[in-house]
C-alpha positions as CSV (number, residue, x, y, z in Angstrom):
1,X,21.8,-7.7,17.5
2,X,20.5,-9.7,14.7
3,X,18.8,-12.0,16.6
4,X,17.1,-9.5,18.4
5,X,15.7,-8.2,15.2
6,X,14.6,-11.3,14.4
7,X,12.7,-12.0,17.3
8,X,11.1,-8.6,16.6
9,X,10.3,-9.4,13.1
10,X,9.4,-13.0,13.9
11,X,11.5,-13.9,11.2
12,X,14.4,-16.3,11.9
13,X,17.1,-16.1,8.6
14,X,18.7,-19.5,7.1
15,X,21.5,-17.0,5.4
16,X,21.9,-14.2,8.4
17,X,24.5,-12.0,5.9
18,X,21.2,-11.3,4.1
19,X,19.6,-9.6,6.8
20,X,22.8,-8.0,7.7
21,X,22.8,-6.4,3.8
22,X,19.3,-5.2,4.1
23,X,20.3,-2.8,7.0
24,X,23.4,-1.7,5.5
25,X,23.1,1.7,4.3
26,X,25.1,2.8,1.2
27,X,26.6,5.7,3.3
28,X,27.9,2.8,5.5
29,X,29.4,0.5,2.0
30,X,28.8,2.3,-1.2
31,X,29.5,-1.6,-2.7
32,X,27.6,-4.4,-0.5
33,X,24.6,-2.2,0.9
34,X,20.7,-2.8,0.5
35,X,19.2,-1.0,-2.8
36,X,18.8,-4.7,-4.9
37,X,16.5,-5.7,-1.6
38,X,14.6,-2.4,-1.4
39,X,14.4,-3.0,-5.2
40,X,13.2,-6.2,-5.0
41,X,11.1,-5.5,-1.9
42,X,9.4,-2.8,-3.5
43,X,7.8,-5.3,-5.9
44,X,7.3,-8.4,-3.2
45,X,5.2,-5.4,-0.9
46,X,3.3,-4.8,-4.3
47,X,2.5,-7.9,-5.2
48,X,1.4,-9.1,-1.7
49,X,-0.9,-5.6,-0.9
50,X,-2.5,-5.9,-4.4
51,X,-3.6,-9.6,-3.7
52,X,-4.8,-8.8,-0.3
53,X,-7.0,-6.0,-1.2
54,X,-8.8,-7.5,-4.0
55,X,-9.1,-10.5,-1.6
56,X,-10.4,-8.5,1.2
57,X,-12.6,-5.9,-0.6
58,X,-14.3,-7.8,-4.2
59,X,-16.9,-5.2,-4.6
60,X,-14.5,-2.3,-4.1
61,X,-14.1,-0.2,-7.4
62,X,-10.5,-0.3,-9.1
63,X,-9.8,3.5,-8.8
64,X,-10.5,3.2,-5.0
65,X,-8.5,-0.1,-4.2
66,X,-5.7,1.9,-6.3
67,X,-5.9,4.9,-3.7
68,X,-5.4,2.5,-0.8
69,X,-2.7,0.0,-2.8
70,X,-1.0,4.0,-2.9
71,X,-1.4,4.6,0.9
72,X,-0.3,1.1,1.6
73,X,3.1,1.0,0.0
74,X,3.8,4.8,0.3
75,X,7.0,5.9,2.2
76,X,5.2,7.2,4.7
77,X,3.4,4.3,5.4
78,X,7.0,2.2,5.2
79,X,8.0,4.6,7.2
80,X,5.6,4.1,10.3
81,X,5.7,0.2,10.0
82,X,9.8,0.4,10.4
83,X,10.1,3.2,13.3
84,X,7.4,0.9,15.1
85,X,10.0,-2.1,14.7
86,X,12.5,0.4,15.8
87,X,14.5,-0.6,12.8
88,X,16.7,2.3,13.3
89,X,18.5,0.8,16.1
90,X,19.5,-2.1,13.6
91,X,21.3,0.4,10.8
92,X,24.4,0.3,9.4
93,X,24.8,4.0,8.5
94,X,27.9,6.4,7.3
95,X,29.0,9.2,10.0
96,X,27.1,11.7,7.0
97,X,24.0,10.0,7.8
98,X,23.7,9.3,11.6
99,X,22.3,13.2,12.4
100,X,20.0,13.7,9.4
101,X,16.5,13.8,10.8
102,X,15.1,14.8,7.4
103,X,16.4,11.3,5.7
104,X,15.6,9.1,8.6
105,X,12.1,8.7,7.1
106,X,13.6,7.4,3.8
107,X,16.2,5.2,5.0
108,X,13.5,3.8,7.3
109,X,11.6,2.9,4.5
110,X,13.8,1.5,2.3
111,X,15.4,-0.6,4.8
112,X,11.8,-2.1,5.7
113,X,11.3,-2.4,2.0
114,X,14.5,-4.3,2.1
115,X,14.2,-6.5,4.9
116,X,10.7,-7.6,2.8
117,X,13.1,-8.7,-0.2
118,X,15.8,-10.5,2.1
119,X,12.8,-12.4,3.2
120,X,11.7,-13.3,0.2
121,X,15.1,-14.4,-0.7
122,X,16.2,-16.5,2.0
123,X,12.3,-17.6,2.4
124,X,10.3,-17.2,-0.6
125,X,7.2,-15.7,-1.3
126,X,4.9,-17.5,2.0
127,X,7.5,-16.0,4.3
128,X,7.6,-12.8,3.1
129,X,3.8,-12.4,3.0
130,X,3.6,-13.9,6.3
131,X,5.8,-10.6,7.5
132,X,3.9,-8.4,5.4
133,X,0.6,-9.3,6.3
134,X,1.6,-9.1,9.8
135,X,2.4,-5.8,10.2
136,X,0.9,-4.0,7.6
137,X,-2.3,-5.6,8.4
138,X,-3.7,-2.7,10.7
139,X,-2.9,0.2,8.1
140,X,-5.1,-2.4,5.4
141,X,-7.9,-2.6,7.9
142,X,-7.8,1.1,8.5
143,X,-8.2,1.7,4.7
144,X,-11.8,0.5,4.6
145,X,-12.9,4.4,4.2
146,X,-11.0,6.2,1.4
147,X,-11.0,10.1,1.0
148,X,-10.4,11.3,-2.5
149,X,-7.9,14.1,-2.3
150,X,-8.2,17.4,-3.1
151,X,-6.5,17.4,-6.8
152,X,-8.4,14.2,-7.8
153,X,-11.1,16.3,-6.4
154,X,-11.2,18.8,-8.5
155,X,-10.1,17.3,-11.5
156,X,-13.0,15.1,-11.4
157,X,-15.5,18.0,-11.4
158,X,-13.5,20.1,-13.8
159,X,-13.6,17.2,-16.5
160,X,-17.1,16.4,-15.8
161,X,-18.2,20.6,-16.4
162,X,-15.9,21.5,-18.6
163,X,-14.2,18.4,-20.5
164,X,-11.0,20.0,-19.3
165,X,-8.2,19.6,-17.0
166,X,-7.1,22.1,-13.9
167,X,-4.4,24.2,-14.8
168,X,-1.9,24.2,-12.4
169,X,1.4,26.9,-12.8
170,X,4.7,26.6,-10.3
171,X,4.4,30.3,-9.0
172,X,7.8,30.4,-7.1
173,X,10.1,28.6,-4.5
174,X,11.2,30.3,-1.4
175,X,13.0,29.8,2.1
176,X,16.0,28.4,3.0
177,X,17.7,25.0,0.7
178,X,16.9,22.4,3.4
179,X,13.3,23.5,4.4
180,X,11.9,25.0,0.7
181,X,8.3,26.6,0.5
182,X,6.8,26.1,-3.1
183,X,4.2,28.4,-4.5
184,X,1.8,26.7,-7.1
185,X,-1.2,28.5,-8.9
186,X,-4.2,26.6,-10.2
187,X,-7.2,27.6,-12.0
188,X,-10.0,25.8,-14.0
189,X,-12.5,27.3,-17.1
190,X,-14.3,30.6,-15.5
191,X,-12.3,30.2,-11.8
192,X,-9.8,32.8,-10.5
193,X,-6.0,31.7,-9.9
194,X,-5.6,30.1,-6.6
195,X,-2.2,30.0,-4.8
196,X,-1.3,26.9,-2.9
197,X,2.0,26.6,-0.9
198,X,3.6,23.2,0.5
199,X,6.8,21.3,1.6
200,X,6.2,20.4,-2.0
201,X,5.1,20.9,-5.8
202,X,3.1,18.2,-4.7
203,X,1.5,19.7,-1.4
204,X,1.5,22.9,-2.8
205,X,-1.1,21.4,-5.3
206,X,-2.8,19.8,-3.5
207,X,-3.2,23.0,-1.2
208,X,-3.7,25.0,-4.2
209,X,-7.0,22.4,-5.2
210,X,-7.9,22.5,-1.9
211,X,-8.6,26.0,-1.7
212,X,-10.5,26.2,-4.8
213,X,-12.5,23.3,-3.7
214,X,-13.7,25.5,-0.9
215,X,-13.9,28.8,-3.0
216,X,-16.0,27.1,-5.3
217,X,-18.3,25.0,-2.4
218,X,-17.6,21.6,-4.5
């Protein structure tokens, strides 16, 4: 199985145990599991996307090569990369977590972001930007266009008419515990209150700017 993932990764590891640890979930050994390589990984994927987009795009402004660094290294993104490596057929998981759609995502991603820092262990950094670069490279070349998001949006022309931030109010939560609807309100200077829902505060803010956006034709 290991060498399979290897051949998949195009990564061959001098200290195989290591690779072994970063698919180890802590459900499967709450003692010897992966979290120090996701930790570590975390920064080796950060260090090694930051250097290749100011390599790739000089002229770029920072604010806009910090939006794509964020899209880059997101879970989501992590997420994608790992499911395309079928990574999942590799994990060493608890019985608790074999059947739980709604954490596959996560443990995708933090194995991935694991496997980076077993890399970078067993090969230093070359090797581990050697894997990085090679499969994150399509996501990078698809960030050439940027779209600000809604709540950056809005922020922006709230500061630059007013000098003053959106307002934004957590309204309510609703639904059932394992599928949650939040309700957020936002508002700016001389702008009604605007309820956004989501999965998430987060979404629900963004939803929430969103609409404003459009109430207002920004």
């Amino acid at each position: 199985m290991i060498k399979k993932l290897e051949d998949v990764i195009k990564y061959n590891f001098n200290d195989k145990i290591l690779l072994e640890r970063a698919l180890t979930h802590k459900s499967f050994n709450n003692q010897v599991n992966n979290e120090k390589l996701e930790f570590l990984g975390d920064r080796v994927l950060g260090l090694v996307i930051s250097k290749e987009l100011l390599e790739k795009y000089p002229d770029e402004k920072e604010g806009i090569i910090d939006k794509k660094f964020a899209n880059l290294v997101n879970k989501k993104t992590c997420a994608e990369i790992g499911k395309t490596l079928k990574i999942k057929n590799y994990l060493y998981l608890g019985p608790s977590n074999k059947n739980l759609e709604r954490s596959t995502n996560k443990i995708i991603s933090d194995c991935l972001e694991a496997i980076v820092g077993a890399i970078y262990i067993d090969g230093g950094l070359k090797n581990s930007e050697k894997f990085i670069l090679n499969f994150w490279e399509p996501y990078i070349d698809k960030s050439i266009v940027t779209l600000i998001d809604s709540k950056t949006k809005l922020q922006e022309y709230s500061l630059k008419k007013f000098k003053k931030l959106p307002k934004y109010t957590f309204f309510k939560k609703t639904g059932p515990q394992h599928k949650p609807i939040f309700r957020t309100e936002v508002e700016i200077q001389n702008s009604k209150k605007i309820i956004g829902a989501g999965s998430s505060k987060k979404n629900a803010q963004q939803n929430a700017a969103a609409k404003l956006i459009k109430i207002l034709n920004i």
